[in-house]
N, C-alpha and C positions, 0 to 999 in steps of 0.2 A: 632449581631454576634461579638464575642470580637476578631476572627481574622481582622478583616475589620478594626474596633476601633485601633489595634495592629499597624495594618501595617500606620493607618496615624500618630501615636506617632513615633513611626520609620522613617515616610517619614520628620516629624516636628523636629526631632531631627536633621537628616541627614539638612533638610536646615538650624537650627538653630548655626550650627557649620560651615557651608561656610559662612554664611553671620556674622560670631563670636558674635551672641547677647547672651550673659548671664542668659538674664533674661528670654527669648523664651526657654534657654535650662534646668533652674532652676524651671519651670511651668511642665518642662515634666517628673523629676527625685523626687523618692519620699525622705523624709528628711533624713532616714536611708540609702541611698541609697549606694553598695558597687559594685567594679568593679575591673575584672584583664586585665588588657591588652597582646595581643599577645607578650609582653616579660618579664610576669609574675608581672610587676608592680600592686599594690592593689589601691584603689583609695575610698576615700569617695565622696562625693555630690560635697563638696568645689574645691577638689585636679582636679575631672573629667572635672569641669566647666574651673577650672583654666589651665590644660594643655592643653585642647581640645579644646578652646574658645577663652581667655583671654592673653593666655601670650605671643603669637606669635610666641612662639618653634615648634607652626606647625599650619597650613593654609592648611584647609581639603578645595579642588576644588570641589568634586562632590561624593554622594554614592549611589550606585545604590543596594536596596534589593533583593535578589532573592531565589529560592527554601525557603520559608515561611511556618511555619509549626504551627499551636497553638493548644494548649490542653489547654481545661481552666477545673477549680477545682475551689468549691467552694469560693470566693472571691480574686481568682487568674492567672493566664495563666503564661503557661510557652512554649516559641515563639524559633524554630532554624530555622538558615536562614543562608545564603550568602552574605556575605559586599563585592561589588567589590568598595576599595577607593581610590581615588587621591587624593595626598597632598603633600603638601612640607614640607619639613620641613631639617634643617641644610643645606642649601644652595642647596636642590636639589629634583626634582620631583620623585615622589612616588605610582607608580600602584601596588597596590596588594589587593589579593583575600583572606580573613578571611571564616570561620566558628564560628559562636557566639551562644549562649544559652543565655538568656535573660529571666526573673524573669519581670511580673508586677503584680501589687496588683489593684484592685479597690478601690478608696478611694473616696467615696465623690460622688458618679456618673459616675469618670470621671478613665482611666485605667492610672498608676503611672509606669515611668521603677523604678524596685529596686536592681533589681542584675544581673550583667551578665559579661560572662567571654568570651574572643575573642581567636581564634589562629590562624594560619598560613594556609590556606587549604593548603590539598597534591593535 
């Protein structure tokens, strides 16, 4: 079932970015991979790894998935769900709750995130 597969690429991502390895979160993003962030910024593969992981400008604590939705289509699924996330970032801690659409491809066996755009729940 590609929701089951779905949701631990999202549980591996989500650790991959608390504990900031690159490489764990560059295994889960497919090559093309594009993204907006809840404040409209766009992001390739590189940019994602590097703000999210790598550079320090924020230190994601913990994210927890929830209301998880998949439709899959021939050699794709397309996943909305709820990010409740902590982090820090510019000197100070950070709860907030997102709505995200999320884009994976199957490639190779194995399901790839490739696109997905976040915003602010109301």
């Amino acid at each position: 079932m590609p929701a089951d597969a779905i949701r631990q690429v999202l549980a591996a991502k989500a650790e991959a970015m608390v504990c900031q390895s690159a490489e764990r979160l560059a295994a889960l993003l497919h090559d093309e991979f594009i993204y907006v962030n809840a404040n409209g910024t766009r992001f390739d593969k590189s940019g994602y790894i590097e703000t999210y992981c790598t550079s320090g400008r924020i230190a994601f604590h913990g994210q927890q998935i929830a209301d998880l939705h998949v439709r899959e289509f021939p050699g794709f699924a397309v996943a909305t769900l709820t990010l409740h996330d902590r982090f820090s970032t510019g000197g100070r801690e950070v709860r907030a709750t997102y709505r995200s659409l999320c884009v994976f491809a199957e490639t190779n066996g194995k399901w790839l995130w490739v696109a997905g755009q976040t915003m602010p729940a109301s």
